[in-house]
C-alpha positions in Angstrom: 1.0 -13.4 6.7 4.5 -13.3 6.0 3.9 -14.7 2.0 0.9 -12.2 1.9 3.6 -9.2 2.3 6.1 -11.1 0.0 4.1 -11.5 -2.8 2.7 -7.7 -2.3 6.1 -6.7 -2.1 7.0 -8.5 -5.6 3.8 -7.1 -7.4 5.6 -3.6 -6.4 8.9 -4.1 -7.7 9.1 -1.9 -10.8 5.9 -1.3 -10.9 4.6 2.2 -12.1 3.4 2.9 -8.4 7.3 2.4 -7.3 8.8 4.3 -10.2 6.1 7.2 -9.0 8.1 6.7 -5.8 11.9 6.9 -7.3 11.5 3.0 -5.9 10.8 4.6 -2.2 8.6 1.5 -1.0 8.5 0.5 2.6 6.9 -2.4 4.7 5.6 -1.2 8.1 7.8 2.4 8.5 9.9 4.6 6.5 13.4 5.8 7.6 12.7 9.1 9.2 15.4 11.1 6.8 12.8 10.2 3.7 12.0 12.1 1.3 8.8 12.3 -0.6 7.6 10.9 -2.5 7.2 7.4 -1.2 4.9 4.4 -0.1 4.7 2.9 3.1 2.2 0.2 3.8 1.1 -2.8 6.4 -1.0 -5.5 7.5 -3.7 -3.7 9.8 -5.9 -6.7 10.7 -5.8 -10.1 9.9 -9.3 -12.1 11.0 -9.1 -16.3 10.1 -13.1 -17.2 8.8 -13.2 -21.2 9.0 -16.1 -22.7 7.0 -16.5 -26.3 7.5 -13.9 -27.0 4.9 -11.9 -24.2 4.5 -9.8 -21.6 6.3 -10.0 -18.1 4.9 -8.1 -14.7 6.5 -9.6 -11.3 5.8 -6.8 -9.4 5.9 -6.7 -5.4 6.1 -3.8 -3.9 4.1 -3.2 0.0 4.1 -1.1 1.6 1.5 0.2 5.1 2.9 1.1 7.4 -0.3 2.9 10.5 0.8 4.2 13.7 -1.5 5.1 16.9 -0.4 2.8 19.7 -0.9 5.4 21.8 -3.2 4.9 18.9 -5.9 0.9 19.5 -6.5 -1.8 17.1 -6.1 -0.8 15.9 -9.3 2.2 13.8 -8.0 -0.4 12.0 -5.1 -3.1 11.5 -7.4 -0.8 9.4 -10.3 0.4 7.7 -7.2 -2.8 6.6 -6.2 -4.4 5.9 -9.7 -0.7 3.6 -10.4 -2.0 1.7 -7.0 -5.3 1.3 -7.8 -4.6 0.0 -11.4 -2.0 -2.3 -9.6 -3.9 -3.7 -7.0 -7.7 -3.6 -7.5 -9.0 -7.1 -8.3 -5.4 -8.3 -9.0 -3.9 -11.9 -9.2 -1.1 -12.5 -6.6 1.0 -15.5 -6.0 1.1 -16.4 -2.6 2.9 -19.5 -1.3 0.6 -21.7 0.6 -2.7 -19.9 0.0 -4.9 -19.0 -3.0 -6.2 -15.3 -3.2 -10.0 -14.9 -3.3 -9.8 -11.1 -4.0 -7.9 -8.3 -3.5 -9.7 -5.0 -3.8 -9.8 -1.3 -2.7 -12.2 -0.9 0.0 -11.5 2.6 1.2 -9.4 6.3 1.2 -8.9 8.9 3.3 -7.0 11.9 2.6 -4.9 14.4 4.7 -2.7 17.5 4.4 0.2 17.1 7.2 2.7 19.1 8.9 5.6 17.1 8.7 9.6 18.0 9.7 11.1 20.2 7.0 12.0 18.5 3.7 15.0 18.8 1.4 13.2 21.5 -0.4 12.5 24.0 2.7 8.6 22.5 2.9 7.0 21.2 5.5 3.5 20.1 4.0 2.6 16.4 3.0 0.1 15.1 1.5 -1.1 11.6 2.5 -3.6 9.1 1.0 -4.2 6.7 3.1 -5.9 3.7 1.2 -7.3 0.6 2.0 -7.4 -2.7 0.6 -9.1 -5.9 1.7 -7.9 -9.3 0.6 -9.2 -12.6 1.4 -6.8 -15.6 1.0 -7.3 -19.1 1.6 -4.6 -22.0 3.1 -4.2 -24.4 0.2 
């Protein structure tokens, strides 16, 4: 899984979804001083499929957008719109494997109470999206 996350974390550099973030992009967690706006996202499953001839993993990636309530929905929604036009039935490079697709396949969103910010608030809001990839060992 390890070149999965490498080659999702290269498709992020620079991208517009980072520069949403001020380049605030995590794998896994975020350092608990953070600021928002920022991405934090992980591998949530991974399930091998063997055919008779191949090997396939159906892995479940979850992108957590967070922005603080003081900077309107409009901050959180570019942030997910920059992801989506990222990620959905993109091309990655992946050492060892070949991607069969990568696509959104969910979204939930939340309004949290979170430790005060550097701007007095305490409101987030989070999208928590979902993407499913399949890759398969080359």
């Amino acid at each position: 899984m390890q070149a999965l996350i490498d080659s999702i974390t290269t498709k992020l550099l620079d991208s517009a979804v980072s520069n949403d973030c001020g380049g605030r992009v995590f794998y896994d967690t975020a350092d608990s001083f953070t600021d928002p706006p920022y991405l934090v996202y992980s591998i949530v499953s991974g399930v091998p499929d063997k055919t008779f001839s191949e090997l396939y993993h159906d892995v479940l990636i979850q992108f957590d957008l967070f922005s603080a309530l003081s900077a309107g929905k409009t901050q959180i929604t570019t942030m997910y719109a920059d992801l989506i036009s990222l990620l959905d039935e993109c091309s990655l490079t992946i050492t060892g494997y070949t991607l069969v697709w990568m696509r959104e396949s969910g979204l939930q969103t939340f309004v949290e109470d979170a430790s005060a910010l550097q701007d007095g608030s305490n409101i987030l809001f989070r999208h928590a999206v979902d993407f499913e990839c399949r890759i398969s060992k080359v």
